[in-house]
N, C-alpha and C positions, 0 to 999 in steps of 0.2 A: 766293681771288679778291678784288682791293680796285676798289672803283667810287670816282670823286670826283664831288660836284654841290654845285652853286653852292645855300646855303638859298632863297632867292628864286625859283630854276626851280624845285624840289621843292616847297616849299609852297602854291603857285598851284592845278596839277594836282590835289595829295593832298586840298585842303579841298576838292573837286568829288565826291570817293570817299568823303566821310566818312556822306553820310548814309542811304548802304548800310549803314552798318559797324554792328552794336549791342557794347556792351564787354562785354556778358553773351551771349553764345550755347551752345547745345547742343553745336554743334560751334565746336572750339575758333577754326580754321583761317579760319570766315568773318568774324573781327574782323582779319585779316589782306589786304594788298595784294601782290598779284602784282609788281613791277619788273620790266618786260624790259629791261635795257641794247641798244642798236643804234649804235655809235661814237658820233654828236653826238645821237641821237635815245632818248628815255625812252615806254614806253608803261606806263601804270598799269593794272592790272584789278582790278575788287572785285565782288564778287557776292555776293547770300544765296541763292543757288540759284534764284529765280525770276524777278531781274534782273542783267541784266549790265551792268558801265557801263565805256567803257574811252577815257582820256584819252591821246593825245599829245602831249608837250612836247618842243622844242627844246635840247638842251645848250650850255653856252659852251665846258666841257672837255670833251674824246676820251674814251667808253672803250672797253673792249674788252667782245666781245658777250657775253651772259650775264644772267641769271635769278634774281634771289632773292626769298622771300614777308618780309615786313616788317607789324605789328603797328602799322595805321592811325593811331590815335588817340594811342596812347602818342609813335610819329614824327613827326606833326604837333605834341603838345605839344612835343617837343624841339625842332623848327623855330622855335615861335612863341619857345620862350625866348631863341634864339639871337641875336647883332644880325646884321642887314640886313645883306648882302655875305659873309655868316660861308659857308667852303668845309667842307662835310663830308665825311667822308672814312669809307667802307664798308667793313669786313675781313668775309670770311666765314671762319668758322672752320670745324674738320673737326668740333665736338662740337653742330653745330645751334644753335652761336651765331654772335651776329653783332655786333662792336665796331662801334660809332658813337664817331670823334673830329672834333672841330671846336677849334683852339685848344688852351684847358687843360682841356678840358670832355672828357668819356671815359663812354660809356654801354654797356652791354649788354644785348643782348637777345635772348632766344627766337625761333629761325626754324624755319622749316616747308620741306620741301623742294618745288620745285618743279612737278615733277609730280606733286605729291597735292593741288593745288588743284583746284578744282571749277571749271575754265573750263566756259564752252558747248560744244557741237560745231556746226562750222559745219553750217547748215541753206540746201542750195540755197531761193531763194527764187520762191514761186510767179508773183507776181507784184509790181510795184514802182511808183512815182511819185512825182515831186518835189514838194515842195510849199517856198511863201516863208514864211520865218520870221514874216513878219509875221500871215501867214494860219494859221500850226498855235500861232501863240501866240494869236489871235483863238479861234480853234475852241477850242481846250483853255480857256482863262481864261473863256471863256462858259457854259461845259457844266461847268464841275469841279466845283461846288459840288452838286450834286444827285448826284454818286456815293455807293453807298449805304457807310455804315459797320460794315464787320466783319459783313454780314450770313450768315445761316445760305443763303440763295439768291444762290448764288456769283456766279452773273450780274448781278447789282446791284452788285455790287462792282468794273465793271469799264466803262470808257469804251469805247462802241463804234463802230469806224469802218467807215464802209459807201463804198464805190467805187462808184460807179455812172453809168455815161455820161462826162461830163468834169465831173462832181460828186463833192465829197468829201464827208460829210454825217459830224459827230460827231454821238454821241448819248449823253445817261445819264439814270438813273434811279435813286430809292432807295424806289421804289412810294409815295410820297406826291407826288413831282413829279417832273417833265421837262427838260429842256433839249435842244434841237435846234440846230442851227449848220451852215451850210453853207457853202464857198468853190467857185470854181468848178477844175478840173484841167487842167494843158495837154496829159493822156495820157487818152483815151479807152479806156472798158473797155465790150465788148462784153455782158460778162452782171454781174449785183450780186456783191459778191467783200465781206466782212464779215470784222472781228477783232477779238475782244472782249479788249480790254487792262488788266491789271490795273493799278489806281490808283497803286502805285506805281511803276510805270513812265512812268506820265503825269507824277507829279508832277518829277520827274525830268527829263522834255523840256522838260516847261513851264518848269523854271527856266532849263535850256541854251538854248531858241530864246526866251528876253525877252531875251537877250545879244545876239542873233545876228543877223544882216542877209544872211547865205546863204542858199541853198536847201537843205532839209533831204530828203534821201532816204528814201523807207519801204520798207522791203523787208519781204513777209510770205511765211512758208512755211505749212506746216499746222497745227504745234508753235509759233512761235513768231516774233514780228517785230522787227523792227531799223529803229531810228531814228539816221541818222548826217548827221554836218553837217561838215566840214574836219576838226578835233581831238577828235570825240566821237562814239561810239557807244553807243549804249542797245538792249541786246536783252535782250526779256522773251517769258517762254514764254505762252502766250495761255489763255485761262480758255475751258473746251468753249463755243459760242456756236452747235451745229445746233441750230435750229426756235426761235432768240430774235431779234425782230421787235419794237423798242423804237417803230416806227410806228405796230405795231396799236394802240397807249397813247394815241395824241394821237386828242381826239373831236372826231367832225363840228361843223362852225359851229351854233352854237345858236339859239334862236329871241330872244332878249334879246341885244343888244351895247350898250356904252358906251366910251365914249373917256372917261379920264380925266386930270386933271395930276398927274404923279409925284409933284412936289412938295409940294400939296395935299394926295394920297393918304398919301405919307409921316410926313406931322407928323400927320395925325391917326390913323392905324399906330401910332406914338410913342408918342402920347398914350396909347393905349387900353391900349396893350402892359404901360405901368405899373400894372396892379391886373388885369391879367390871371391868369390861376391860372400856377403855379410850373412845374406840367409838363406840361399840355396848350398851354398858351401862347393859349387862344382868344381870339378877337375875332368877333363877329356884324356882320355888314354889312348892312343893311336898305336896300334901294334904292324911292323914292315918285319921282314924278315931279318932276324937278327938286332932290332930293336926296339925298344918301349919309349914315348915322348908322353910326356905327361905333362899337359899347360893346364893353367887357367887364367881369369883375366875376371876386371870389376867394371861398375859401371862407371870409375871414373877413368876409362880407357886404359887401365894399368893390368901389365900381361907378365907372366911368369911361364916359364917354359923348361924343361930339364927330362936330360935323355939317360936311359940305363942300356946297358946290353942284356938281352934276351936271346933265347930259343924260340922261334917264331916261324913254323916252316909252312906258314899259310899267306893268302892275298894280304893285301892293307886291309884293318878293323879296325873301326873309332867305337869306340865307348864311351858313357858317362857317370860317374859315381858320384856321391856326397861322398866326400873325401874324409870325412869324421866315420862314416861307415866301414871303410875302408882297413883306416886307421884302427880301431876296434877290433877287428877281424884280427890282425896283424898280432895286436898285444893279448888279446886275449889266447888265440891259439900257440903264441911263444915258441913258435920254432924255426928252425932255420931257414927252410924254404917252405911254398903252400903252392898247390896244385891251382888252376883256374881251368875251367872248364865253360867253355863259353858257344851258343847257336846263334843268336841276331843282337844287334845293339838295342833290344827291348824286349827281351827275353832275360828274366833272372839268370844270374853266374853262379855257378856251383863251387864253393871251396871246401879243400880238403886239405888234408898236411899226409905224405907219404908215408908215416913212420906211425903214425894214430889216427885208425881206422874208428875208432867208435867217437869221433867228434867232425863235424864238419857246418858249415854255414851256406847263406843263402844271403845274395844280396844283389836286389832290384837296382836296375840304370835309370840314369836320370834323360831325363829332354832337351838339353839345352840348345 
């Protein structure tokens, strides 16, 4: 069986699969990409067993229908070496090889037969709703940074999206802080409908819908959901999520608020951050009436200290943050000023931004 494609169509698609692909795996097969041929049309599949990602591209040349698995990273090296316009030309052989010619250029390589790839199985889906690229790339980009890393409590590990009414509500958490983000839906759901999606599946959408200006489709079954938009489908199997409730985290309004200026708040963040300890990252915030002092200090006795003016029409409050936390909050919400809402020095703070009500955070004090 010989396929021809244009380097240019093949390379677009393939660097979109790559960063499923790892060149070390257990199993040999998941550094490997699926090719379905369809006359003018090519569909890529790559998966590591817990996401699926599956690209359609357009052909210039016909060919005839058919299937081979091809070794990602090594076939994109070969593309990128090639010049621009260069026609590659596919042979399968009968011994589970497979010649790559373009020109005087002549490659071989290890293939896998086609049905021992680990596709998905299609999963009817429970329920569905469209959302604007603009809005799942808002919701994801707000909420990603607070997903937890490689945590032993798998549910940290995973962005979670709740349906409810004609609200789409993401949510994540890595139990030191929050992120919430809402958009509104144009399908109403009569009862809460939740799916907890692992991070790299998000990370994945997030990259496809910054591109995108369609509407992206979400379809969830019980196993597993599927994000697709024109030439791209993302399905990832879903991380267990009964009796996980990322709302019950966010605390009732406090009895202290302050409005503060980001900017303000940020350089003296900054400032403090520098002679802060190496791995706790602390900074202490001491709120007096009418000001903010924010120090911190290391164990090699070295102390930083820096004052702002505030609204502060309460007693004296010290508080402690990981200053990296803080910071985060700040650049991700991007606005001028942000609300704090605060009850004890160890009791979670509630931020908000006055002007954007469907996003807000959560972020636990430190001990020091």
């Amino acid at each position: 069986m010989t396929f021809e494609i244009e380097r240019d169509e093949l390379l677009k698609p393939l660097q979109h699969c790559l960063n499923l692909l790892e060149r070390k795996h257990t199993l040999p097969i998941l550094a490997y990409v699926l090719f379905d041929f369809s006359e003018n049309d090519l569909l890529l599949t790559v998966t590591d067993t817990e996401v699926q990602l599956e690209v359609k591209t357009s052909l210039t040349i016909k060919n005839p229908n058919g299937r081979i698995v091809l070794p990602g990273h090594k076939l994109a090296d070969i593309c990128k070496g090639l010049s621009p316009g260069s026609i590659l030309k596919v042979e399968l052989k009968e011994d589970k090889k497979v010649v790559i010619s373009s020109g005087r250029n002549r490659f071989t390589l290890l293939a896998f037969l086609p049905e021992d790839y680990p596709c998905f199985n299609s999963d009817p889906a429970a329920f569905e709703c469209q959302v604007p690229a603009s809005d799942l790339n808002y919701l994801l980009s707000k909420t990603h940074f607070a997903v937890g890393q490689q945590d032993i409590r798998q549910y940290l590990n995973g962005v979670l999206f709740e349906m409810a009414s004609n609200t789409l509500t993401v949510m994540t958490t890595d139990g030191h802080r929050l992120a919430l983000a809402e958009r509104p839906l144009k399908t109403t759901f009569d009862s809460v409908l939740k799916a907890l999606v692992p991070k790299k599946c998000t990370i994945e959408v997030l990259k496809a819908c910054s591109h995108s200006t369609a509407d992206w489709l979400i379809a969830c079954s019980e196993h597993q959901i599927e994000f697709s938009c024109q030439d791209i489908t993302i399905t990832s199997k879903l991380i267990h999520s009964q009796g996980i409730d990322f709302k019950q985290l966010i605390p009732k309004s406090g009895d202290k608020f302050l409005e503060v200026s980001c900017q303000d708040l940020k350089q003296a963040l900054e400032l403090a951050a520098i002679l802060s300890h190496e791995k706790s990252r602390g900074v202490r915030l001491e709120f007096n009436q009418g000001s903010l002092k924010v120090s911190a200090n290391n164990p090699e006795y070295e102390a930083a200290e820096t004052e702002i003016a505030v609204d502060f029409p309460y007693d004296l409050f010290s508080i402690a943050f990981n200053v990296a936390y803080l910071l985060d909050i700040i650049n991700i919400a991007d606005q001028a000023s942000l609300n704090f809402s605060f009850s004890d020095a160890n009791a979670g703070v509630l931020v908000q931004s006055k002007e954007i009500k469907d996003l807000l955070f959560v972020v636990m004090p430190l001990r020091l």
